[in-house]
C-alpha positions as CSV (number, residue, x, y, z in Angstrom):
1,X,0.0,0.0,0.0
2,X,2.6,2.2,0.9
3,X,4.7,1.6,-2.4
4,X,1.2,2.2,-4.7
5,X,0.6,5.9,-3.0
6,X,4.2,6.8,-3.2
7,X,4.0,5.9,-7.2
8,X,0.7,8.0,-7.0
9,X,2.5,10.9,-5.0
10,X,5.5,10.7,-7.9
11,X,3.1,10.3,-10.8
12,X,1.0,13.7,-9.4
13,X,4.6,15.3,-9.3
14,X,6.0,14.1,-12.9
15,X,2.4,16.0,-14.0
16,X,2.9,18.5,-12.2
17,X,6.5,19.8,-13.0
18,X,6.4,18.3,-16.7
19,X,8.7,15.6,-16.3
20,X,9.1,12.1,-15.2
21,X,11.2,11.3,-12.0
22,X,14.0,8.9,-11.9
23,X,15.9,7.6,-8.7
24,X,19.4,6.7,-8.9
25,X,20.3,3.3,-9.5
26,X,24.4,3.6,-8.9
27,X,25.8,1.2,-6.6
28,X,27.3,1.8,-2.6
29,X,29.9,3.8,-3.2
30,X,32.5,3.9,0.1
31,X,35.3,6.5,0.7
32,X,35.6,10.0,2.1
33,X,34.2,13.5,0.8
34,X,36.0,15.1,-2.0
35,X,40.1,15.6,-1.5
36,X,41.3,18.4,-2.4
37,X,42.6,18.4,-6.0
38,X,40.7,14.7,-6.5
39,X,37.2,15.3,-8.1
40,X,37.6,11.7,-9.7
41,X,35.3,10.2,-7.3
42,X,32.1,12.2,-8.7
43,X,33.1,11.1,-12.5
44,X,30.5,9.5,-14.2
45,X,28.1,9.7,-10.7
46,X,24.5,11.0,-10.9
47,X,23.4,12.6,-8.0
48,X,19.3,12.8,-7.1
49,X,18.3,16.0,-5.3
50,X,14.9,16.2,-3.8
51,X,13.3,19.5,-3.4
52,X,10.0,21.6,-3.1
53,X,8.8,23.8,-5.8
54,X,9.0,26.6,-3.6
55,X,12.9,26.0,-2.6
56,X,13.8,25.4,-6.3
57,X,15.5,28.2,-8.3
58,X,16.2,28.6,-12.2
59,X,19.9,28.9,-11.1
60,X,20.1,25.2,-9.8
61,X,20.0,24.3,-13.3
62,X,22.7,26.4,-14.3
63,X,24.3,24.9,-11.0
64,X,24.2,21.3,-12.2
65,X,25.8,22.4,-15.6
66,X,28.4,23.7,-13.9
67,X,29.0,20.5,-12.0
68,X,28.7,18.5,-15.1
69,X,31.2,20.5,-17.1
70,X,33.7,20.2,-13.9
71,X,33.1,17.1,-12.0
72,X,31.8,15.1,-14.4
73,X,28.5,14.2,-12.3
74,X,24.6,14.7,-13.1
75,X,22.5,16.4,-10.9
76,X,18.9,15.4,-11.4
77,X,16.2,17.5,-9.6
78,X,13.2,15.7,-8.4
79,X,10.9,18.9,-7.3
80,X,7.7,17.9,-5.3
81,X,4.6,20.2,-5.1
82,X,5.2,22.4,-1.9
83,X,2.0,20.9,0.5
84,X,2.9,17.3,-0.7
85,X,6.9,18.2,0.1
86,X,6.6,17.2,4.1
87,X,4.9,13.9,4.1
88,X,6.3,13.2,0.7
89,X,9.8,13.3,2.4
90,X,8.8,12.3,5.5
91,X,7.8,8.8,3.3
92,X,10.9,8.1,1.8
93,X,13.4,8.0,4.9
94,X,11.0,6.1,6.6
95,X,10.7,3.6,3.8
96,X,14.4,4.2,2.8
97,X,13.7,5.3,-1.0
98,X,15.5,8.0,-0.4
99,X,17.3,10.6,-2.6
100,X,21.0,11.5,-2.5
101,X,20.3,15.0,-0.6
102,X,17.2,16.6,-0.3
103,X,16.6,20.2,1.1
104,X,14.7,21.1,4.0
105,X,15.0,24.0,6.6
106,X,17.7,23.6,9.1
107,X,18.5,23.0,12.4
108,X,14.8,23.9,13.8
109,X,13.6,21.2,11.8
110,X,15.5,18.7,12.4
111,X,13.6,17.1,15.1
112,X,10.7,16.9,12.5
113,X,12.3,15.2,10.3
114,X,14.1,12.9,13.0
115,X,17.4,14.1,11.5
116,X,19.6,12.0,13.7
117,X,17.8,8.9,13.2
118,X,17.8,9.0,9.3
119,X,20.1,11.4,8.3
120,X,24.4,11.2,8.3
121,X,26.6,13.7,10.8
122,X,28.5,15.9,8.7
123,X,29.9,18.1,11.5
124,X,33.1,17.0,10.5
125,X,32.8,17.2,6.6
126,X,36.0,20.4,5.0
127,X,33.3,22.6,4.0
128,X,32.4,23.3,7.3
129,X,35.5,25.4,8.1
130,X,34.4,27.7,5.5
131,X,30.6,28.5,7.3
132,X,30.0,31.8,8.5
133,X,27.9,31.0,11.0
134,X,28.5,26.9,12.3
135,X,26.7,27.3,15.2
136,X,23.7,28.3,13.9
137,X,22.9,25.3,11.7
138,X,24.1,22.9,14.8
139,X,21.7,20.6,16.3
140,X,20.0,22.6,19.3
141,X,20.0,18.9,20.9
142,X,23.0,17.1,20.1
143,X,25.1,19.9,19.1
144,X,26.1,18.3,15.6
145,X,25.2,19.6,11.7
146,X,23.4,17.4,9.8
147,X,23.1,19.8,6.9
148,X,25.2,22.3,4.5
149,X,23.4,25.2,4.7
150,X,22.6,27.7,1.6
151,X,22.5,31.0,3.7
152,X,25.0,31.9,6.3
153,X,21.2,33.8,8.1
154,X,17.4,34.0,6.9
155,X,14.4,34.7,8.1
156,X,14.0,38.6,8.1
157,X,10.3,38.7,8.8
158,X,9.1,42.4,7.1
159,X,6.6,43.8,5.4
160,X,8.4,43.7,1.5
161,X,7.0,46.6,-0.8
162,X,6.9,47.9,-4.3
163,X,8.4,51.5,-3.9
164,X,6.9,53.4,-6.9
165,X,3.0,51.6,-6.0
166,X,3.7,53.1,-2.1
167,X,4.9,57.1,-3.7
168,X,2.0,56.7,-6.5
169,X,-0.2,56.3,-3.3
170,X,1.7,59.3,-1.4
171,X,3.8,56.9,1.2
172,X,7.6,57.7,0.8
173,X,10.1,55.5,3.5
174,X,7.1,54.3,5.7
175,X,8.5,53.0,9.3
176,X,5.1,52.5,11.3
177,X,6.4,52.6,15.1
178,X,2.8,51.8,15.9
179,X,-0.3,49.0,14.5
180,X,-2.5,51.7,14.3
181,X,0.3,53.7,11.8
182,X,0.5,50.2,9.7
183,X,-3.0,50.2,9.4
184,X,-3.2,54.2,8.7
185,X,-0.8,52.7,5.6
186,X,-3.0,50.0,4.7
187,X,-5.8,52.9,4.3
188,X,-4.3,54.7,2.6
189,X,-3.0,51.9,-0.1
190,X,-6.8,50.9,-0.2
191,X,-8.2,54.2,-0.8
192,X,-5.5,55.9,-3.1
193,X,-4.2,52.6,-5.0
194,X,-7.0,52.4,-7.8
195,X,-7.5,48.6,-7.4
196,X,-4.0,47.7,-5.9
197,X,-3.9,45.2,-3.4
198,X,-2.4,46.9,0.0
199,X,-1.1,43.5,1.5
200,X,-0.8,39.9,-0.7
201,X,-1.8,37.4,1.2
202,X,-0.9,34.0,0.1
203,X,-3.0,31.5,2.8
204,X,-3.0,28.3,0.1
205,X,0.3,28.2,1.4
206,X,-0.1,27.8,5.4
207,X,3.9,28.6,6.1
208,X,2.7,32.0,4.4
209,X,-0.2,32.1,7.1
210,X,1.7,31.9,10.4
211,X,4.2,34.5,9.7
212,X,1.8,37.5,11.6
213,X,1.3,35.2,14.9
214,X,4.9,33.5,15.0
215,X,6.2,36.5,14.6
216,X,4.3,38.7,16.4
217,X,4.0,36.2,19.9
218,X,7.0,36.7,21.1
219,X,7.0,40.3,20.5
220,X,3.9,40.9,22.5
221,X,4.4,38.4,25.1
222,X,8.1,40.9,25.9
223,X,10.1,39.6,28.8
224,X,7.6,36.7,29.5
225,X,8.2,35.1,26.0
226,X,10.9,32.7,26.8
227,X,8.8,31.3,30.3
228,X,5.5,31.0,28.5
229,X,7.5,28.8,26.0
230,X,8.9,27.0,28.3
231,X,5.6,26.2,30.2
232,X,3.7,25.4,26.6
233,X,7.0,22.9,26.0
234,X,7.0,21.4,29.8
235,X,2.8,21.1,29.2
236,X,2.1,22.9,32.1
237,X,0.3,25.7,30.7
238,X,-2.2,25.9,28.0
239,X,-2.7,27.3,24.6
240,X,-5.4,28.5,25.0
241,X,-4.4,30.4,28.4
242,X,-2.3,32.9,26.4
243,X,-4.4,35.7,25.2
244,X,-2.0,37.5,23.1
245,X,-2.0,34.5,20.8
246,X,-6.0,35.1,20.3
247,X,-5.5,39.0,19.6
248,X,-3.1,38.2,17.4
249,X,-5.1,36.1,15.3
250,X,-8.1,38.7,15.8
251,X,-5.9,41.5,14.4
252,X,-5.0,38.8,11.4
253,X,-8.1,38.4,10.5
254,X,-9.4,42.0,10.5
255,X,-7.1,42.5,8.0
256,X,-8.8,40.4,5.9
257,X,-12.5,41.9,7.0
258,X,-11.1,45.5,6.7
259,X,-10.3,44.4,2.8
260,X,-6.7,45.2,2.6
261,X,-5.4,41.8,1.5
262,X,-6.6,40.1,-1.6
263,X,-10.0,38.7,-2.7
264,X,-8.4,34.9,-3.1
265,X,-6.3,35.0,-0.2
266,X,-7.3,31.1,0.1
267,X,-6.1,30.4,-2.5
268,X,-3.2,32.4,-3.3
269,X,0.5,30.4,-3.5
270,X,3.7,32.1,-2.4
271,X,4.7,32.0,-5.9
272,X,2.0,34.2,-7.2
273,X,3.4,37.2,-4.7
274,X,6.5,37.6,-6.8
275,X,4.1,38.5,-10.0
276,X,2.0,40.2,-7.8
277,X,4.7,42.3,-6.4
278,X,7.3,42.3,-9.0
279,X,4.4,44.2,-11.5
280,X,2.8,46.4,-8.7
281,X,-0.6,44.8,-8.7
282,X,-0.2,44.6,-4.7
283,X,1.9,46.9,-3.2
284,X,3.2,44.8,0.1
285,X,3.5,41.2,1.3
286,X,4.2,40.1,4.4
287,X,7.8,37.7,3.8
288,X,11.1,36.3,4.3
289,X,14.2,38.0,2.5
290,X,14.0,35.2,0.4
291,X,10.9,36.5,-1.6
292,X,12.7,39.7,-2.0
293,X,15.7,38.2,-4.2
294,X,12.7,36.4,-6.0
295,X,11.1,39.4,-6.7
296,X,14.5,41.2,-7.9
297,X,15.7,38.2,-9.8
298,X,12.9,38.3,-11.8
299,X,12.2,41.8,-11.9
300,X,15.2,43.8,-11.6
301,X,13.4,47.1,-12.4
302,X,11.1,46.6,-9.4
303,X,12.4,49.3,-6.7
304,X,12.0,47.6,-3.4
305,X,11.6,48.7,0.3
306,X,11.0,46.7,3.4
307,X,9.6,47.8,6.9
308,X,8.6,45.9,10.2
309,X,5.1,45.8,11.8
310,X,5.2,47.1,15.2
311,X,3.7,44.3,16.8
312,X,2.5,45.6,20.1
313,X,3.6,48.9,19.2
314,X,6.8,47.8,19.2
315,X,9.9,48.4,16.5
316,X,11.6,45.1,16.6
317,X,12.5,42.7,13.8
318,X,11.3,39.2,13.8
319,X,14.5,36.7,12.2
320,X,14.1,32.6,12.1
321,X,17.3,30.6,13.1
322,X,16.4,28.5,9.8
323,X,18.4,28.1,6.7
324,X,17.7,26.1,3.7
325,X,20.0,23.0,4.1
326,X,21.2,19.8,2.3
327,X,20.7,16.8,3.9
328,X,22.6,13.3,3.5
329,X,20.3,10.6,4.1
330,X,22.3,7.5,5.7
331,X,20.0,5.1,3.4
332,X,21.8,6.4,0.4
333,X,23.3,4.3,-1.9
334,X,26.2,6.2,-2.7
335,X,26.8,8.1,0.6
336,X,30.6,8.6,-0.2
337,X,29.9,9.8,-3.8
338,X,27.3,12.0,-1.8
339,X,29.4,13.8,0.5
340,X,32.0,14.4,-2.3
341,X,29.1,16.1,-4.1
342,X,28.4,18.4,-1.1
343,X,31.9,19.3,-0.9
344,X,31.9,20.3,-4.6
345,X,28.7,22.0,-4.4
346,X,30.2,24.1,-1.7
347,X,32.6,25.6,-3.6
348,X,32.7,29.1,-5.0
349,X,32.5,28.4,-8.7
350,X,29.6,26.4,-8.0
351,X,28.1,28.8,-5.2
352,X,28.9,31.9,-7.5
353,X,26.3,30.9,-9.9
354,X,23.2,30.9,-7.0
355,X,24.2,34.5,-5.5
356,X,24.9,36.4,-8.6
357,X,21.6,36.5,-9.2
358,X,20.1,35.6,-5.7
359,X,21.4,38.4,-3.6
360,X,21.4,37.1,0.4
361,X,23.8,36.1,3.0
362,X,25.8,33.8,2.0
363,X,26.9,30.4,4.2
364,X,30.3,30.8,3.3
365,X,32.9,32.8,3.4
366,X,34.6,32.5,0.5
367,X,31.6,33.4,-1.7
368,X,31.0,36.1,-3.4
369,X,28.1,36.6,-5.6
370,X,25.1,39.4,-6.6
371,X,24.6,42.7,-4.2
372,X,22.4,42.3,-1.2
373,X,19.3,44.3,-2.0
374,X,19.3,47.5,-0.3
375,X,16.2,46.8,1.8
376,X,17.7,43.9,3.6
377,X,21.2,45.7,4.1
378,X,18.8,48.3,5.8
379,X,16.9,45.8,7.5
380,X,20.6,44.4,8.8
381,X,22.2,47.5,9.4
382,X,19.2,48.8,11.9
383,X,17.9,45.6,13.6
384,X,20.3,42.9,13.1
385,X,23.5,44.5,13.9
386,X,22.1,46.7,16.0
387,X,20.7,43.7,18.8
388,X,16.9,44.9,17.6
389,X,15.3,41.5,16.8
390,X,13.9,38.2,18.0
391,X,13.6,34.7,17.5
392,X,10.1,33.9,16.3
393,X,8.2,31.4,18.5
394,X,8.6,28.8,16.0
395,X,12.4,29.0,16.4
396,X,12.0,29.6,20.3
397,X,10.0,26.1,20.1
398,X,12.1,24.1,17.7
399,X,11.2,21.0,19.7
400,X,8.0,21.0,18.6
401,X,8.5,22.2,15.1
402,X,6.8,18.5,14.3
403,X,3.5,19.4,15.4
404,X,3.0,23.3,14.6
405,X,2.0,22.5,10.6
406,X,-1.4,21.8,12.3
407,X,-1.3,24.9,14.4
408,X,-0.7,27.1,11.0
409,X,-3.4,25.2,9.2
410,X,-6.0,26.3,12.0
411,X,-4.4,29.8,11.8
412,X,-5.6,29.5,7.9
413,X,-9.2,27.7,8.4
414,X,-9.7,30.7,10.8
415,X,-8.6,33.7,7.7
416,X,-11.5,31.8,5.6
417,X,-13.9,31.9,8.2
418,X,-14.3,28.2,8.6
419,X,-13.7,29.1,12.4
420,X,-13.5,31.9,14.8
421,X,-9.6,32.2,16.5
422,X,-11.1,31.0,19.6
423,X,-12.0,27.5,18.4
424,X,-8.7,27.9,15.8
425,X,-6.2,27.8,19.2
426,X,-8.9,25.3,20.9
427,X,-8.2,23.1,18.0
428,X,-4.8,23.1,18.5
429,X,-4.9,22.5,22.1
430,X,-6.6,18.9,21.2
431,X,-3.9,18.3,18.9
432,X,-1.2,19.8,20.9
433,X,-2.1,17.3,24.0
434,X,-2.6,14.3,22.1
435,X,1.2,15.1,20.7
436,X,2.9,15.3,23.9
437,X,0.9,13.0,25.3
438,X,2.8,10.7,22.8
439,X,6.3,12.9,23.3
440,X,5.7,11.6,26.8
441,X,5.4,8.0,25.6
442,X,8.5,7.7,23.4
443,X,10.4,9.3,26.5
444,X,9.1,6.4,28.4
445,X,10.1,4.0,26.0
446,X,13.6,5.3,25.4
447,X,14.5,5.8,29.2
């Protein structure tokens, strides 16, 4: 049963990305990662790289010619459907048809994925000398890396904009300092923007969803964030006992009522927001940094500006610990040829290619690369390096990563109206409590 849905899952895939997938059949390959000045290992080698349509960029093709022309070795991309990526994944290491390396977000979801269990230890691989920031992909259990991370630091949480839409509208440089000024801005958008969309919202795609409330919780809970998380992790408070986590939602989904975000905010994919943004039919999304070098890439005339919502009447810039991330599944058939590939794939030739074009921080430092867009070197310069930001919730509850896909969905069910936010969080609660009740179980087990 499980082998027929997994061909179904692949067949839905092939249709959908216009292509069939192949696995690789090359034999156990043993031996270390790539020696320097010794690329023979990867001659001849085809290496399977599984990744969600969201994470895959038009560079990665360019990448793996690159790699071809130097090292001899395929790179074939098998690119899942973004809500089908998770279980998809989650499938294959449990049934060990697993890929070379696949991509997920690193280290806080490693636990999700049960990364120890199913994936190999490469704190000790050579690239890793060359990481700008090591301890921020390590394992916040065991302490060890388990993936090469693409970004050195991600996760600036702001409100992205199209600059000429804002001035056509009469906002030049907005910096709310309070809600009620981002909502004054919002107005104004709605009232002067002749059919422009003040704030893309993009809920088909739940990770989308939860950026307001993950971000925003901490903020608003101030100096009693890090106890209430403990407490929600330890199970000895409730969800449902933290009110800022209902306002929250409340003021989420006024946003919708009020008519500033888009008519099909259901069913609106993260995809569409570059278009959306990139030609000035909307005029702001709420987004990673990420988004930004998707809008630039493909529209490099776009002027873009960036500014954060003062959650709780407060200026301070939500950041996520997670990176985008290879992973080295210890099923692999070819786990030496593998690690050799991630060594090659680290280096700057190879690198080069991703961040001429995709301007970000890079993981390593010996990569150059395209210009950060000014709007995240702002965003950097006045929060980052100046100590003004926070770990969203998600990050300050890594541990239970696993379970908080169900949380966002409830966040989404509520933004159609399916539900009010009080049964949304009251949802969760059931679910939350039936997962530690298990957590508790395994613990039990294990001890």
């Amino acid at each position: 049963m499980k082998k027929q849905w997994s061909l179904r899952v692949m067949g839905r895939v092939a249709a959908f990305m216009g292509c069939v997938l192949l696995f690789c059949s090359c034999k156990h390959v043993d031996g270390n990662a790539l020696k320097k000045g010794d690329s023979s290992i990867l001659n001849g080698k085809k290496i399977t790289f599984l990744t969600s349509q969201n994470q895959y960029f038009d560079e990665y093709s360019l990448m793996a010619a690159a790699m071809k022309e130097k090292y001899d070795c395929d790179v074939e991309f098998q690119v899942v459907p973004d809500n089908e990526y998770a279980s998809f994944l989650k499938l294959k290491l449990a049934t060990t048809e697993v890929p070379d390396v696949f991509e997920y977000n690193c280290p806080v979801r490693n636990r999700e994925i049960e990364a120890s269990k199913y994936c190999m230890d490469l704190s000790n691989e050579p690239w890793v000398k060359r990481l700008v920031n090591k301890e921020g992909i390590k394992d916040t259990g065991d302490g060890k890396i388990y993936a090469m991370p693409k970004e050195s630091i991600a996760g600036y949480l702001a409100v992205y904009y199209n600059e000429k839409v804002m001035e056509q509208c009469g906002i030049v440089n907005p910096h709310p300092k309070t809600y009620r000024e981002f909502l004054e801005i919002l107005e104004t958008v709605k009232t002067n923007g002749d059919g422009v969309v003040p704030l893309y919202e993009t809920n088909a795609d739940v990770w989308t969803t939860q950026i307001f409330m993950s971000s925003g919780l901490p903020i608003v809970l101030g100096d009693r964030a890090l106890k209430t998380f403990q407490k929600l992790q330890k199970n000895q408070i409730k969800w449902t006992e933290i009110p800022e986590l209902k306002r929250l939602l409340i003021q989420y989904n006024e946003l919708i009522k009020r008519e500033y975000v888009n008519d099909n905010q259901a069913s609106a994919s993260y995809k569409s927001a570059i278009e959306m943004i990139g030609t000035g039919k909307a005029a702001m999304y709420l987004t990673t940094e990420t988004c930004a070098a998707d809008i630039m890439a493909k529209y490099p005339g776009c002027r873009l500006g960036a500014f954060v919502i003062p959650y709780g009447n407060k200026d301070i810039l939500p950041v996520s610990r997670s990176v985008t991330g290879l992973f080295v599944p210890k099923d692999g058939e070819q786990t030496g040829v593998t690690r050799a590939f991630l060594e090659a794939w680290s280096m700057p030739e190879i690198q080069n290619i991703y961040f001429f074009r995709q301007g970000c921080f890079n993981a390593f430092n010996d990569t150059k690369g395209g210009k950060i867009i000014d709007c995240l070197q702002q965003l950097n310069e006045d929060y980052v390096t100046a100590g003004n930001y926070i770990y969203t919730m998600n990050d300050q509850m890594s541990e239970c990563s696993i379970v908080f896909e169900e949380l966002w969905k409830e966040y989404a069910r509520s933004a159609a109206g399916d539900i009010t936010p009080k049964e949304a969080i009251q949802n969760f609660q059931d679910i939350y409590e039936d997962y530690m009740e298990k957590q508790g179980e395994m613990r039990m087990r294990n001890d």
